[in-house]
DRENMAR-428592 format. One record per residue (C-alpha): residue in three letters; y negated, z, x negated. Coordinates in steps of 0.2 Angstrom, whole numbers, plus 5000, padded with zeros to 4 digits. Layout:
<nodes>
<node "ALA" <Y Z X>>
...
</nodes>
This chain:
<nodes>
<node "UNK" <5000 5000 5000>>
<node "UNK" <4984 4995 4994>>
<node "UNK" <4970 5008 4998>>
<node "UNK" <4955 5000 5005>>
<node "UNK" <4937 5004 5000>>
<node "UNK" <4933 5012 5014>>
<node "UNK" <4949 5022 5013>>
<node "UNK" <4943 5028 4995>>
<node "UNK" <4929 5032 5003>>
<node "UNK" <4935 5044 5015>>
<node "UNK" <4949 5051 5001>>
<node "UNK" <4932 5058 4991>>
<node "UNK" <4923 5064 5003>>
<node "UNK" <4939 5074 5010>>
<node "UNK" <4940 5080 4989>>
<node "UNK" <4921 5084 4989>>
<node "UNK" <4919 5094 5007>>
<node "UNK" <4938 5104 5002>>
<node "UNK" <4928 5110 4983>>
<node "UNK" <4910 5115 4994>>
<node "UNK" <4901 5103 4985>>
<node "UNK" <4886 5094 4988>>
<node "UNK" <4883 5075 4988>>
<node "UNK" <4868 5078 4977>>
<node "UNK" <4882 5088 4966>>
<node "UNK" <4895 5074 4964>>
<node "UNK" <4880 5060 4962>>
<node "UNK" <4874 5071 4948>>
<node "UNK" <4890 5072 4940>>
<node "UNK" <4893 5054 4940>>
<node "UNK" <4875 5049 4937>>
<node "UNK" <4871 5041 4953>>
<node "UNK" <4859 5045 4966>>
<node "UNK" <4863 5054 4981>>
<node "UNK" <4860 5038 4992>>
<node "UNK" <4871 5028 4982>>
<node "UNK" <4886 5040 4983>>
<node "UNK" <4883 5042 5001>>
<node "UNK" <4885 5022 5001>>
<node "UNK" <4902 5027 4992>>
<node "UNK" <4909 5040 5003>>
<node "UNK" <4906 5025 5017>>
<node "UNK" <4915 5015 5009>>
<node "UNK" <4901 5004 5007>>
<node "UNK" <4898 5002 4989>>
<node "UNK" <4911 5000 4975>>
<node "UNK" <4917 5013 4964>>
<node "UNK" <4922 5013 4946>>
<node "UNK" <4937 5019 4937>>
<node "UNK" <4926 5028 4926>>
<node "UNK" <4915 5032 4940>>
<node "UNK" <4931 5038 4950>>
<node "UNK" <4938 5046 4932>>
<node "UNK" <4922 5058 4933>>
<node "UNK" <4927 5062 4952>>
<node "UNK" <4941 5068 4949>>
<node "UNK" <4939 5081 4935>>
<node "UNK" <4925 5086 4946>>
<node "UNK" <4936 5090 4960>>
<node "UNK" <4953 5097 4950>>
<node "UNK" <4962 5082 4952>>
<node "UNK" <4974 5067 4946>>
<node "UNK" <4962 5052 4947>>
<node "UNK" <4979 5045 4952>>
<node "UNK" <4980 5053 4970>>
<node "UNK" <4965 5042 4975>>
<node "UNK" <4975 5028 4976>>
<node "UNK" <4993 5034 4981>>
<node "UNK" <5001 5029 4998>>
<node "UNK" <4996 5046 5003>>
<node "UNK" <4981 5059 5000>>
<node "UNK" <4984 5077 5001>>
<node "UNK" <4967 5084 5009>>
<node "UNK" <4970 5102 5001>>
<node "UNK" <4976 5105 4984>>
<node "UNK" <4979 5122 4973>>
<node "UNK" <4961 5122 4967>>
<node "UNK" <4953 5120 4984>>
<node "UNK" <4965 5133 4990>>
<node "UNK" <4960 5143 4975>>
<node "UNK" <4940 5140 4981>>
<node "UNK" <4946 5146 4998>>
<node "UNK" <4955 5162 4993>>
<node "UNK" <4941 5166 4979>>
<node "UNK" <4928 5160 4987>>
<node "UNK" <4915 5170 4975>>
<node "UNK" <4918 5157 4960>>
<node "UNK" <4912 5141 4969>>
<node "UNK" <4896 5151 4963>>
<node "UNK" <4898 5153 4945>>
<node "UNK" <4896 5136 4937>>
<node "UNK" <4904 5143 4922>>
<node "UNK" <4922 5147 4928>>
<node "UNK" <4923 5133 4938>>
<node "UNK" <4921 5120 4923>>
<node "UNK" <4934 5131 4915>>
<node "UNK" <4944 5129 4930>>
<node "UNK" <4944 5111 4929>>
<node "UNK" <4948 5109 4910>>
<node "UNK" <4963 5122 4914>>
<node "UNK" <4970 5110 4928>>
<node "UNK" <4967 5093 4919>>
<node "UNK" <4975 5101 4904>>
<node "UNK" <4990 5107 4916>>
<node "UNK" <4993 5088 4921>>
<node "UNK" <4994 5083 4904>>
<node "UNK" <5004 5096 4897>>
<node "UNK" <5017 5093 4911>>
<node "UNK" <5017 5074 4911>>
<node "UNK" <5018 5077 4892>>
<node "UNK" <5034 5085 4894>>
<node "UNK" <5041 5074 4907>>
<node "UNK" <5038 5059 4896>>
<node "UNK" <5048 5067 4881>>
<node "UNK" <5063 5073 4895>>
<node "UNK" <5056 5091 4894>>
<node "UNK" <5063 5098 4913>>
<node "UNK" <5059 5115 4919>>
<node "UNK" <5071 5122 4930>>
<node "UNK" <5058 5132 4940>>
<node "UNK" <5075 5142 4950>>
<node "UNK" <5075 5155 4934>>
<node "UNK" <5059 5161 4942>>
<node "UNK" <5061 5177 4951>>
<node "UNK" <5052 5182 4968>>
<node "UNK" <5049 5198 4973>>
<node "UNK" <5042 5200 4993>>
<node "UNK" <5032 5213 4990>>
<node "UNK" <5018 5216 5004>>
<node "UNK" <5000 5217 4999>>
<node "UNK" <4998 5234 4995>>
<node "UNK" <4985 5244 5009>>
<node "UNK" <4978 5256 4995>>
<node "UNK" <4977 5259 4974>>
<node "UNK" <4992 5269 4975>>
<node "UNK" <5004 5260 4984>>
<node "UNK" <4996 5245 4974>>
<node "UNK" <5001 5257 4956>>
<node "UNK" <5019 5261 4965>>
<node "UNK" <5023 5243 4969>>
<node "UNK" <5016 5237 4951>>
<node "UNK" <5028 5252 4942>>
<node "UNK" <5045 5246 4953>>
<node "UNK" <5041 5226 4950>>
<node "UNK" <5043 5229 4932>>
<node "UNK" <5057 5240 4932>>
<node "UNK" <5065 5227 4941>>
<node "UNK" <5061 5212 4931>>
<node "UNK" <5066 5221 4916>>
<node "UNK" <5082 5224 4924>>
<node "UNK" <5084 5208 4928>>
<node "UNK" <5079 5200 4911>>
<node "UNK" <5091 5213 4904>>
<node "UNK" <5081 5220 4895>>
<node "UNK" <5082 5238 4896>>
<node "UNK" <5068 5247 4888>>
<node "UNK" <5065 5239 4870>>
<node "UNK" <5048 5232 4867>>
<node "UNK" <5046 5214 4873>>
<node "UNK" <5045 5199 4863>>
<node "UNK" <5032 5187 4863>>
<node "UNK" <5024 5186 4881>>
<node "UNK" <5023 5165 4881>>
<node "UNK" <5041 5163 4876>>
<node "UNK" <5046 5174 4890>>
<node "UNK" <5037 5165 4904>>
<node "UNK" <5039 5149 4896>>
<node "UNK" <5060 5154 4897>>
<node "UNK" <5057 5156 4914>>
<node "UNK" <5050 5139 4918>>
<node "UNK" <5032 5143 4918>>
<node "UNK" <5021 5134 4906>>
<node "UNK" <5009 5144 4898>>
<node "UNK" <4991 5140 4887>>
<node "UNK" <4976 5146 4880>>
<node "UNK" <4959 5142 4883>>
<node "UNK" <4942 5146 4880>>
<node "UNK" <4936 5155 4896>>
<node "UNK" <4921 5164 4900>>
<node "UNK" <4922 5181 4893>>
<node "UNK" <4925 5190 4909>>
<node "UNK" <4942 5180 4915>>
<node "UNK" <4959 5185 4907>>
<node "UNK" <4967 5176 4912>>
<node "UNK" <4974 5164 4927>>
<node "UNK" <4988 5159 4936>>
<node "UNK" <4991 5140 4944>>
<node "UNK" <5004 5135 4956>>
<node "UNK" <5003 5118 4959>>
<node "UNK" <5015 5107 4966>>
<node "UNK" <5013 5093 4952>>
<node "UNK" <5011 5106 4939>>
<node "UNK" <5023 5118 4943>>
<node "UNK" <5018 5136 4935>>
<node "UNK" <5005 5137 4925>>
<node "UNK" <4999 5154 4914>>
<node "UNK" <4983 5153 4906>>
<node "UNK" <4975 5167 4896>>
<node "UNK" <4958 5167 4888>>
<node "UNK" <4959 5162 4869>>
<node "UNK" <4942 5170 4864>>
<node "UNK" <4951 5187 4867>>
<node "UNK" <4959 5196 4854>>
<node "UNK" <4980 5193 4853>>
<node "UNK" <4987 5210 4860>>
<node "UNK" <4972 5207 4874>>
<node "UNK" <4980 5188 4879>>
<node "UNK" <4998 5199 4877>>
<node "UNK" <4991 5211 4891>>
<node "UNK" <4985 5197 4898>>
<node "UNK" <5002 5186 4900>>
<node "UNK" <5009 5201 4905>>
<node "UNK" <4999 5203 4921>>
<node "UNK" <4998 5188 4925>>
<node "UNK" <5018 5187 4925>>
<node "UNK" <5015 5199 4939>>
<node "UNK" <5006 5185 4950>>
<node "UNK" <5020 5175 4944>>
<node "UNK" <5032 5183 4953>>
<node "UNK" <5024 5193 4967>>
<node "UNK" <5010 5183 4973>>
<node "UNK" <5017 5164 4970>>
<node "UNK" <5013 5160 4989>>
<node "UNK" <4994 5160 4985>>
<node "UNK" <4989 5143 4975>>
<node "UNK" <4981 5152 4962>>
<node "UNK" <4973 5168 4955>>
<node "UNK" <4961 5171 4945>>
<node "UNK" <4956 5187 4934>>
<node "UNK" <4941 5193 4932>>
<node "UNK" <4934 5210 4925>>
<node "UNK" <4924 5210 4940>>
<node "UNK" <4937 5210 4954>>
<node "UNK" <4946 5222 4943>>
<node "UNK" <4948 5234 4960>>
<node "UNK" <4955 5221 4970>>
<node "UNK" <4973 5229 4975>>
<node "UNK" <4981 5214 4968>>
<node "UNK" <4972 5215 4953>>
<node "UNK" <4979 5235 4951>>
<node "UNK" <4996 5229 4954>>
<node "UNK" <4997 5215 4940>>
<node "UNK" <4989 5228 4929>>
<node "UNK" <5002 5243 4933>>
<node "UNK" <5014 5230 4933>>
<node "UNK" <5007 5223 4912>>
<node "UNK" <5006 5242 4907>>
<node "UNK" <5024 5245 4913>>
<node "UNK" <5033 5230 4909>>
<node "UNK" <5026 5231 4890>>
<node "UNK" <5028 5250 4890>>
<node "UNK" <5042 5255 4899>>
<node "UNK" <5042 5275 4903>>
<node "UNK" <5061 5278 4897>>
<node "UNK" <5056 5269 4879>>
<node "UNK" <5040 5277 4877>>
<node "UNK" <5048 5293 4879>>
<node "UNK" <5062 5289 4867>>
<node "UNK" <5050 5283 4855>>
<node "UNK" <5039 5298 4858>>
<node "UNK" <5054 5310 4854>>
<node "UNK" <5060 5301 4839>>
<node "UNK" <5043 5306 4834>>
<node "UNK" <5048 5327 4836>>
<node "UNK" <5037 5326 4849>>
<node "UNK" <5036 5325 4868>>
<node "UNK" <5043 5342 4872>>
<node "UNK" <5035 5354 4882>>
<node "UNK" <5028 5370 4874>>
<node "UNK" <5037 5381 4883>>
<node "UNK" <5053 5380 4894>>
<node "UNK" <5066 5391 4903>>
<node "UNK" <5082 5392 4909>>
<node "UNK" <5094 5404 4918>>
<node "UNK" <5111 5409 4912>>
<node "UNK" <5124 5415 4924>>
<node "UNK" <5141 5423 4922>>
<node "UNK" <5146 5423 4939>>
<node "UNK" <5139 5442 4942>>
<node "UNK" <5120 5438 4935>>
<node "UNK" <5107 5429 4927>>
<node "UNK" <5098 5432 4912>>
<node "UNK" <5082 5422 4908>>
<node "UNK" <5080 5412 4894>>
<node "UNK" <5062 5406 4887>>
<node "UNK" <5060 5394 4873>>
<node "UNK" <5044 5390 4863>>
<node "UNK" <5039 5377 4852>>
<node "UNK" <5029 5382 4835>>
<node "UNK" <5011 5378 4840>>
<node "UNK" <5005 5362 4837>>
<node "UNK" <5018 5355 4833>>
<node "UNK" <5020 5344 4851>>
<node "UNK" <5003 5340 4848>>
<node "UNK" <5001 5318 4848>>
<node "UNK" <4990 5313 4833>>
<node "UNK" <4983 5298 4831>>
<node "UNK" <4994 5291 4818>>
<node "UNK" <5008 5294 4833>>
<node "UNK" <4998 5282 4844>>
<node "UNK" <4998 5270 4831>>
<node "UNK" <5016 5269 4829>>
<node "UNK" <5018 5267 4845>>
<node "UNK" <5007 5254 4850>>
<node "UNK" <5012 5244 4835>>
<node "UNK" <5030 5247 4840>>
<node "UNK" <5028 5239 4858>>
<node "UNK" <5014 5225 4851>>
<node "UNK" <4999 5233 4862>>
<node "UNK" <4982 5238 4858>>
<node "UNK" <4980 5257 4854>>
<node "UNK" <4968 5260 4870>>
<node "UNK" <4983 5254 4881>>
<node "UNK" <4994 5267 4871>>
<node "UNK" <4981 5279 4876>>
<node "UNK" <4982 5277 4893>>
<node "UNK" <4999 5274 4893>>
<node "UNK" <5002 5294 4886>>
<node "UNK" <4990 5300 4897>>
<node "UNK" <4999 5292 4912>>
<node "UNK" <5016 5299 4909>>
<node "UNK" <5007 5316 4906>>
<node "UNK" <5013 5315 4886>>
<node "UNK" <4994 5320 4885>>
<node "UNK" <4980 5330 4893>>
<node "UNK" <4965 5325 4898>>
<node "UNK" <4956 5333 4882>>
<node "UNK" <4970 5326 4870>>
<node "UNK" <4965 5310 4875>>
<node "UNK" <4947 5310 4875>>
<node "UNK" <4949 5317 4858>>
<node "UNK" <4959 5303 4852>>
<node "UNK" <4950 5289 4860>>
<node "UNK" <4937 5296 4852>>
<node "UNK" <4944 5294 4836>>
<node "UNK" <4951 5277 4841>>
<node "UNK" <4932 5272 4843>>
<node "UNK" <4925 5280 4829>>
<node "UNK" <4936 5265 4821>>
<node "UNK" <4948 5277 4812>>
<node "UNK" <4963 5268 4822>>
<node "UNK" <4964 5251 4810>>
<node "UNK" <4962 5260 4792>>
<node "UNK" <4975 5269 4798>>
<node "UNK" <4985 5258 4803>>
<node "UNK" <4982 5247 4787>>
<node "UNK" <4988 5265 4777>>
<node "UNK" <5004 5263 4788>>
<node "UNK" <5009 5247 4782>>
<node "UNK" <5006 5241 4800>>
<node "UNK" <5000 5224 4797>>
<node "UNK" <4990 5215 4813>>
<node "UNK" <4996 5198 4818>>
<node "UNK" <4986 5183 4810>>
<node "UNK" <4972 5183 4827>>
<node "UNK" <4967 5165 4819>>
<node "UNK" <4983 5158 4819>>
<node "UNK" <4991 5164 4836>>
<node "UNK" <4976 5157 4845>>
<node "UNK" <4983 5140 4838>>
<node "UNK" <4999 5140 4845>>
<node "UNK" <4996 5131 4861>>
<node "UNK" <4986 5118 4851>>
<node "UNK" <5001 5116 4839>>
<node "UNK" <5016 5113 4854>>
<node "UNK" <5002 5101 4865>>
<node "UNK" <5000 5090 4849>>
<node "UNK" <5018 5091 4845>>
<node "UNK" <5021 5083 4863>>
<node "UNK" <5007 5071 4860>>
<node "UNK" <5012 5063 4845>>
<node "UNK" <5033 5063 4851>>
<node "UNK" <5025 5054 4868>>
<node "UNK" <5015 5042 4855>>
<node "UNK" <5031 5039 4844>>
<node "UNK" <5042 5033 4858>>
<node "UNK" <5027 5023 4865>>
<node "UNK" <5025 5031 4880>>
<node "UNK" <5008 5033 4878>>
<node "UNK" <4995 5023 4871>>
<node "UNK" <4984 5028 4855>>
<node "UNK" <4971 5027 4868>>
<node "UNK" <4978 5041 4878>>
<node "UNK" <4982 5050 4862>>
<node "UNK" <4964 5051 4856>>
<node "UNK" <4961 5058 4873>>
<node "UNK" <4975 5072 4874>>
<node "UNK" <4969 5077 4855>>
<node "UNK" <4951 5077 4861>>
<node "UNK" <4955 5090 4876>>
<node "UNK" <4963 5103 4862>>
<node "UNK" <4946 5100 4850>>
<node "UNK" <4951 5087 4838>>
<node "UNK" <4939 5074 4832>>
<node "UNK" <4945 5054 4830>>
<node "UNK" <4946 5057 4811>>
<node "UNK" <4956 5074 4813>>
<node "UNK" <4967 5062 4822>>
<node "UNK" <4966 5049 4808>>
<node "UNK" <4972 5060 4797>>
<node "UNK" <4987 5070 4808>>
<node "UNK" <4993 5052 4812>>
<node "UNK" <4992 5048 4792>>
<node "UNK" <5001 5067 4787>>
<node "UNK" <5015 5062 4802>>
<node "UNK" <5020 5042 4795>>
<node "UNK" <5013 5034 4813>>
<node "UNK" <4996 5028 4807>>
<node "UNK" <5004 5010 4801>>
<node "UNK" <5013 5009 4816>>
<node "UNK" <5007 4996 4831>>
<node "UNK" <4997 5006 4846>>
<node "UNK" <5010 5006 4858>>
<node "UNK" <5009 4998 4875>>
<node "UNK" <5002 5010 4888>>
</nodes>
């Protein structure tokens, strides 16, 4: 079927009213004026591919759907503008928001072309309700992670890296420069399947904490098209699942207490016990030196090095499971802030992962994919000067990785 003018026409008007745009927006965008794209959205005057190109980043979409045998009127990111609706005003997010589904699309046709298949069925789905109040919302976070852990199998060991396991699972992850307040965010996109994104300008055991909750939307929330997380909304009762959920999956209270006690610590002060001999009881107190129970610093150090978290989310972790008072924690946070944690750390021999290198990660498997699509000439060197531009390499950085990988003499493939 070949769609009419007057059909494309109505297909981007349908895009542009579902995102709340303007007509003045999208004539901006594409460097019109807004009489000539109200001639467009008639179907009265022409349109580009570049023109149509431009449209559909603007709206989140595959410039491809435009002219399919049919045009889906909603899709995840207008479903995502319905449900957070506060974003449509914050210009920022929403170019990130684009970049994050275009990348999405090409990540996942990427792996299509390359016979990469994810079998979305290892994906758990938990039917939790939306929780009515903070702690219900604390409770249902808490159970969900035990029970993925159970599922997983994996006990209460710390995890490993938080990509590998939701990309084990079937979900594709990234990491993207986002506006500093947004951790993260989660896609569920029927072209794209499950899509993680977490916020490369934070620091690594941040974007950990960051997969982690966003795993919980993965699995608790995957009837909504998409979530996004921002520092702002951080009361939403979704939001306090997810992070009850991040904080219990990556510290599970049965290995923090193990790993607390290996330390000769954990123990109450004082405890009591009855003995009976079948006629009476006697009474039995024991006591702890003093001080000796008593969490240090260096203890929280260990212990957020051991589960690969950041010493404030230790903190809160040992407050939480009442492995610390009130004052204790205060004390050490103070500390923590004072900057005493890292030197101390560093006098541990606790090295801190390479922050430069792990924000490179996602960079290094998209151009991997890239180049193996170029190699079997499934793309064109076209469309690979386009994919390496979306990760922030320059026509001569591709020069030169084309040179270092032997494909530089070879003919541009057909596209």
């Amino acid at each position: 079927m070949t769609v009419t003018q007057e059909e494309l026409g109505r297909r981007i008007r349908a895009a542009r009213e579902a995102c709340r745009m303007t007509q003045d927006d999208a004539a901006k965008h594409i460097g019109v004026s807004r009489p000539t794209f109200v001639q467009i959205e008639a179907g009265k005057r022409s349109v580009s591919s570049l023109e149509l190109d431009k449209l559909a980043y603007l709206f989140g979409r595959d410039i491809r759907e435009f002219v399919a045998n049919e045009f889906q009127q909603e899709d995840s990111l207008t479903a995502l503008f319905r449900a957070q609706a506060s974003v449509v005003g914050e210009p920022e997010v929403l170019d990130k928001l684009r970049e994050c589904m275009a990348l999405g699309r090409e990540l996942t046709n990427l792996e299509r072309l390359v016979g990469i298949d994810r079998d979305l069925s290892a994906v758990a789905s938990y039917p939790f309700p939306v929780p009515k109040a903070r702690w219900e919302a604390v409770q249902q976070g808490q159970r969900l992670a035990e029970e993925e852990r159970r599922r997983l199998g994996l006990g209460f060991a710390p995890l490993p890296d938080m990509t590998e396991l939701l990309e084990s699972q079937g979900v594709r992850t990234a990491m993207v420069e986002l506006p500093n307040d947004v951790s993260g965010l989660t896609l569920s996109d029927r072209k794209v399947g499950l899509f993680v994104v977490a916020n490369d300008v934070h620091h690594y055991l941040r974007r950990r904490f960051s997969f982690a909750h966003e795993y919980a939307h993965v699995v608790a929330d995957r009837d909504r098209s998409g979530l996004i997380s921002q520092t702002s909304a951080r009361d939403d009762l979704i939001e306090v699942r997810a992070n009850a959920f991040a904080a219990n999956f990556l510290m599970p209270e049965d290995g923090v207490r193990q790993f607390v006690s290996g330390l000769g610590k954990g123990k109450p002060s004082r405890v009591f016990a009855e003995v009976f001999d079948e006629e009476a009881a006697l009474n039995v107190e024991g006591r702890s030196e003093p001080g000796t129970q008593t969490i240090q610093l260096y203890d929280v150090v260990l212990l957020a090095h051991h589960f690969g978290v950041s010493r404030i989310s230790a903190l809160y972790r040992l407050r939480n499971l009442r492995l610390l008072s009130e004052a204790e924690f205060n004390h050490l946070k103070a500390l923590d802030d004072e900057g005493k944690g890292k030197p101390l750390a560093m006098a541990l021999g606790l090295s801190e992962p390479d922050h430069a290198e792990m924000r490179s990660e996602f960079k290094h498997r998209f151009l991997g994919l890239a180049l193996e699509a170029y190699r079997r000439d499934e793309i064109s060197r076209g469309k690979l000067r386009e994919l390496v531009a979306m990760v922030g390499l320059s026509v001569d950085d591709l020069d030169q990785l084309l040179d270092d990988a032997g494909l530089d003499g070879e003919d541009d493939p057909a596209p």
